[in-house]
C-alpha positions in Angstrom: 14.9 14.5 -2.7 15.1 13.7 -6.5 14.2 10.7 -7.6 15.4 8.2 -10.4 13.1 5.9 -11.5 15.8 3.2 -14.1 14.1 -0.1 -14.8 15.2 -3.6 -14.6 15.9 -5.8 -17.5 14.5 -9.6 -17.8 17.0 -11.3 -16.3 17.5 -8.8 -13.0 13.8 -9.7 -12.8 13.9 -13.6 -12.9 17.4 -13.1 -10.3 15.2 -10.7 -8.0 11.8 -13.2 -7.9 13.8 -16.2 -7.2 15.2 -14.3 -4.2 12.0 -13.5 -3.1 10.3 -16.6 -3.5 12.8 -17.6 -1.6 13.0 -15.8 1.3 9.7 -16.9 2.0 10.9 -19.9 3.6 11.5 -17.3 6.6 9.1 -14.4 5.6 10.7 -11.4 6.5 8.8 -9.3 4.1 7.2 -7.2 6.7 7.7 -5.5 10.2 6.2 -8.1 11.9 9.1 -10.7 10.3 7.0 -13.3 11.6 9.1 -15.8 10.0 7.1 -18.8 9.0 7.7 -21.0 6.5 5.4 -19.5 3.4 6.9 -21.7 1.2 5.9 -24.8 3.0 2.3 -23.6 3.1 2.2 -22.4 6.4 0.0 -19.6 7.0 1.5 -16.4 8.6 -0.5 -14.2 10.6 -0.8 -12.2 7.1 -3.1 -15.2 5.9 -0.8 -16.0 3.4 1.7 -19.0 1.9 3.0 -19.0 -1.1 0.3 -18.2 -3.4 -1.3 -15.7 -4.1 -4.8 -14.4 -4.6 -7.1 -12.1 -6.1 -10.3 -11.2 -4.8 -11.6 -8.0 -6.8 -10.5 -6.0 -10.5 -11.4 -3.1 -12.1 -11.2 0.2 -13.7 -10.9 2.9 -11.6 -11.1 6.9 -12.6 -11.7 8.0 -8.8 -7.6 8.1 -8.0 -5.2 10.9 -8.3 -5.5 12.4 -12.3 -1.9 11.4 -12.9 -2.9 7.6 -12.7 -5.8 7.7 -14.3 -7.4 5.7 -15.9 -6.3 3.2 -13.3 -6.4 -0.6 -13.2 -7.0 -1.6 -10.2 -5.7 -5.0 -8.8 -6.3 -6.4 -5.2 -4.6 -9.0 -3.9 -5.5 -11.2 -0.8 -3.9 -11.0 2.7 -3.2 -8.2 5.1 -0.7 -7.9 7.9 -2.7 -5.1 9.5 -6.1 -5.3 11.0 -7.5 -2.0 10.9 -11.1 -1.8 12.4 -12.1 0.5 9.8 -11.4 -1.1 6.5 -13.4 -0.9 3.7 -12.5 -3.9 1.7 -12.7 -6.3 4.9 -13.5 -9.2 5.3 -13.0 -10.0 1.8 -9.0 -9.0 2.0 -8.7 -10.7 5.3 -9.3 -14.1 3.7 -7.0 -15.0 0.7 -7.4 -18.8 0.4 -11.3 -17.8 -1.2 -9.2 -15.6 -3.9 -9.0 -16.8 -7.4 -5.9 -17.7 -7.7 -2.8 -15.6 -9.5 -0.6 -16.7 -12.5 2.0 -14.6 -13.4 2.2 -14.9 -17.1 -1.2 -15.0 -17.4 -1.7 -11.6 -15.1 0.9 -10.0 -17.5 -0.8 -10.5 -20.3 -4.0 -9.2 -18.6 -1.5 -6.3 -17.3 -0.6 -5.5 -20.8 -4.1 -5.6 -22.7 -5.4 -3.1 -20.3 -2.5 -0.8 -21.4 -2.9 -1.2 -24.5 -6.6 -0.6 -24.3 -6.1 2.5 -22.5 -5.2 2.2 -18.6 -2.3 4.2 -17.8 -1.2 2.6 -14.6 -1.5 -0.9 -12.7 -2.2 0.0 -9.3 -1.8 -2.9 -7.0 -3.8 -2.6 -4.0 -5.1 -5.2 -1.2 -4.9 -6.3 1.4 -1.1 -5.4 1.2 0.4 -5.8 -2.0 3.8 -6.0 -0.6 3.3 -9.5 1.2 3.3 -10.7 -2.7 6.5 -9.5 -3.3 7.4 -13.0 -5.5 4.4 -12.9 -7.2 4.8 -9.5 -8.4 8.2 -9.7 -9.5 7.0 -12.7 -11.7 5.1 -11.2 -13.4 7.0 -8.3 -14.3 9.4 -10.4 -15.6 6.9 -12.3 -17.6 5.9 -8.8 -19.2 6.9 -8.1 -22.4 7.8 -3.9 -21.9 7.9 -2.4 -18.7 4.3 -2.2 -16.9 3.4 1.0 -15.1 3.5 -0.6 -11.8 2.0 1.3 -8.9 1.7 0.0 -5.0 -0.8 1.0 -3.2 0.5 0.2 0.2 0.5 0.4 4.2 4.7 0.9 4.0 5.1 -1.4 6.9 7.1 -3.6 4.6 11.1 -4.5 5.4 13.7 -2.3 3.3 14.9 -5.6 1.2 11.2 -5.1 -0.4 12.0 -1.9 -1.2 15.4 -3.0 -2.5 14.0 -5.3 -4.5 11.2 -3.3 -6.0 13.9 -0.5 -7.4 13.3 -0.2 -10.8 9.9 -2.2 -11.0 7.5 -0.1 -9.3 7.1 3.6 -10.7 5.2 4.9 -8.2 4.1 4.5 -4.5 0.7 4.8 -3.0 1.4 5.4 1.0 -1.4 5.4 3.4 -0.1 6.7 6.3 -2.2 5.8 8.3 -1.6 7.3 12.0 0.7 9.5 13.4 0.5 7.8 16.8 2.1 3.9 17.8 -0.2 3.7 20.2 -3.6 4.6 17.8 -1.9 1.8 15.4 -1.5 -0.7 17.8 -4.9 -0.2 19.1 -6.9 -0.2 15.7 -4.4 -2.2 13.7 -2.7 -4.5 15.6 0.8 -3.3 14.9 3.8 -1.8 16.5 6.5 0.3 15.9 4.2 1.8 13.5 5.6 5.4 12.6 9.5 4.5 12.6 8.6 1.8 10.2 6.5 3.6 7.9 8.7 7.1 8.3 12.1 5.6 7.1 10.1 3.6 4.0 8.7 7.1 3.0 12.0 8.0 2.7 13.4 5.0 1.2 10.9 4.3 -1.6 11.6 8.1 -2.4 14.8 7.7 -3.6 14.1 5.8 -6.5 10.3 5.9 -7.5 7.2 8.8 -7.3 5.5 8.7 -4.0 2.2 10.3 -3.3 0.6 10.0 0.4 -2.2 9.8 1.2 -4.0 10.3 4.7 -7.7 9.6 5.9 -8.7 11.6 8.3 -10.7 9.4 11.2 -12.7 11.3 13.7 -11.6 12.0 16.9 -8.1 11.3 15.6 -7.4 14.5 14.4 -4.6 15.6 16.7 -3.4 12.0 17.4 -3.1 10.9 14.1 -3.3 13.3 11.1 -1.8 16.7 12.8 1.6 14.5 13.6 1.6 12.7 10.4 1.1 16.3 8.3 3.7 18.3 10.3 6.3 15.0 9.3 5.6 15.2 5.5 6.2 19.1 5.2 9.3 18.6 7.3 10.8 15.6 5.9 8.8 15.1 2.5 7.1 18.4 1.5 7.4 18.1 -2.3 5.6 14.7 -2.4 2.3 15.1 -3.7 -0.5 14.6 -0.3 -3.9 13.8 -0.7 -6.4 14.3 2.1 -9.0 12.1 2.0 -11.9 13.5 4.4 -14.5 11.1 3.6 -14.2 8.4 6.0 -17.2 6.1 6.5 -17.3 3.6 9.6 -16.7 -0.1 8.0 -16.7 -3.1 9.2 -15.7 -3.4 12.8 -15.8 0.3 13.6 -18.4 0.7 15.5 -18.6 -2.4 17.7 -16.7 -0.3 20.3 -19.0 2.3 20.4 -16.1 5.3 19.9 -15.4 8.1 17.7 -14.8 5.9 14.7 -18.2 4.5 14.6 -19.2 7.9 13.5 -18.3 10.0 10.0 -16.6 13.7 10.2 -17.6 16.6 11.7 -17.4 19.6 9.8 -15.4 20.9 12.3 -12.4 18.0 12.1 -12.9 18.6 8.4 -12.2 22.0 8.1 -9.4 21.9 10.7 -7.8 19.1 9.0 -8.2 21.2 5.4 -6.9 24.8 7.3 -3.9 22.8 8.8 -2.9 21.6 5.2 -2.9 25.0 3.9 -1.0 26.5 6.4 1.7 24.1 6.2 1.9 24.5 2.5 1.4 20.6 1.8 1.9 20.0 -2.1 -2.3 18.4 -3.0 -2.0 15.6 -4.6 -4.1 16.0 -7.9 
C-alpha cells in the first residue's frame, strides 16, 4: 500500500486539537470507549483526565537506524495492563508525572532537532490517550516535528484521522496474535480486529514499522498468527523481532511461561519462521 505522508498547516492543527480536547468530555479515544468525562477530571480506567504527564526523557540510539538518534518521550497512562511491562508501574500512574505544556514541549521538541535528534518518538504508557496534548503541541511548533508514535494501535480510527499529516511514522507493537492471550495478560478485548484494521489504517498515510516481542510459551499463540498476518496483509512494512524478552513486573507472580526468558529453541523458531515468510527486517 503506498503511503502519502502531506503535513498540516497551523491552523488545521489548532481546528484538529480543539476537537480533540474536546471529545474528551466523552473519551472515545480508545477501544475500550469508556466514555468518562476527561475533561471534568474524571479519571478513566486509562488513569488519565485532561492532563497530561511525563514520567521519563531521553536519547535513545537503541531503535530502528532510520530513527536514530531518537528522542525519546513517555507519557503517563495506559489502557492496557500487560503483566510483562517494562516501564510499569511508573506508566501506570500519571498523576506523579511532571506535568506537560505544549509550547514549552515544542520548544524542547525543536532544540533536540536542531541539536541533532532525528525523530521524536512518543512512547508511554500509550501515547495516543494524549491525542489533545500532542496536537498542541504540534501546532505550537514552529516547522514540522518528526513526530513518531510508539504505540499499542488499540486507539479508535478518529485518532488516526486526526493524526494524518502530524505523525510521520508509526511504532506498532503488536502484541498478540490471540484475543484470548490479550485479554488474559492485558486486560483487553477484541484485541486483533482492533489492532489489524489500524495497521492498515495508519498505513495509508504515514511509515509504519511493527514490531513483535516474542514471549515464551506464546510462540504459536501469539507471534506465528501475528507474522503470517503481516506477510499477508502488510509484507512491505518494515518488522522487527525483538527476541529479548525479560520477565517485568508482574510476570512471574503466576508462576507460568512468562516468568521465564527465551529458549533457544522459541528463538530460533521464531527467527526461521521470519525467514521463511520473507518478512521485510526492520533495520
Amino acid at each position: 500500500m503506498n503511503r502519502v505522508f502531506v503535513p498540516i498547516d497551523r491552523q488545521e492543527l489548532l481546528e484538529r486539537a480543539r476537537t480533540a480536547r474536546a471529545s474528551l468530555r466523552a473519551c472515545c479515544l480508545c477501544e475500550r470507549r469508556c466514555g468518562v468525562d476527561r475533561a471534568a477530571g474524571a479519571r478513566a480506567p486509562c488513569g488519565l483526565n485532561d492532563q497530561t504527564g511525563c514520567f521519563k526523557r531521553h536519547i535513545s540510539y537503541a531503535e530502528e537506524i532510520d530513527l536514530l538518534p531518537s528522542y525519546m518521550v513517555y507519557f503517563g497512562g495506559c489502557n492496557f495492563r500487560c503483566r510483562f511491562c517494562v516501564q510499569a508501574p511508573e506508566c501506570f500512574a500519571p498523576h506523579r508525572d511532571t506535568l506537560v505544556d505544549p509550547p514549552a514541549a515544542a520548544r524542547d521538541f525543536e532544540r533536540v532537532v536542531s541539536r541533532g535528534a532525528r525523530t521524536i518518538n512518543l512512547i508511554g504508557g500509550e501515547p495516543s490517550l494524549h491525542l489533545h496534548t500532542i496536537l498542541e503541541i504540534a501546532a505550537a511548533a514552529e516547522a514540522q516535528l518528526p513526530l513518531v508514535l510508539n504505540s499499542n494501535m488499540y486507539m479508535t480510527p478518529e485518532v488516526i484521522d486526526l493524526l494524518d499529516g502530524v505523525v510521520e511514522t508509526y511504532i506498532a507493537d503488536f502484541k498478540f496474535g490471540s484475543d484470548s492471550c490479550a485479554r488474559s495478560l492485558a486486560g483487553v478485548d477484541r484485541y486483533v480486529e482492533v489492532v489489524t484494521r489500524n495497521l492498515l489504517h495508519a498505513s495509508r498515510s504515514a511509515a509504519l514499522i511493527v514490531r513483535h516481542l516474542v514471549m515464551p510459551g506464546h510462540v504459536e499463540c501469539c507471534f506465528r498468527p501475528v507474522a503470517q498476518w503481516l506477510a499477508e496483509h502488510l509484507p512491505l512494512a518494515p518488522f522487527t523481532l525483538m527476541t529479548g524478552y525479560v520477565p517485568a513486573w508482574r510476570a512471574a507472580r503466576q508462576g507460568d511461561d512468562l516468568g521465564r526468558c527465551l529458549t533457544e529453541a522459541e528463538r530460533s523458531e521464531a527467527e526461521e519462521f521470519t525467514l521463511e515468510l520473507g518478512l521485510r527486517r526492520a533495520g
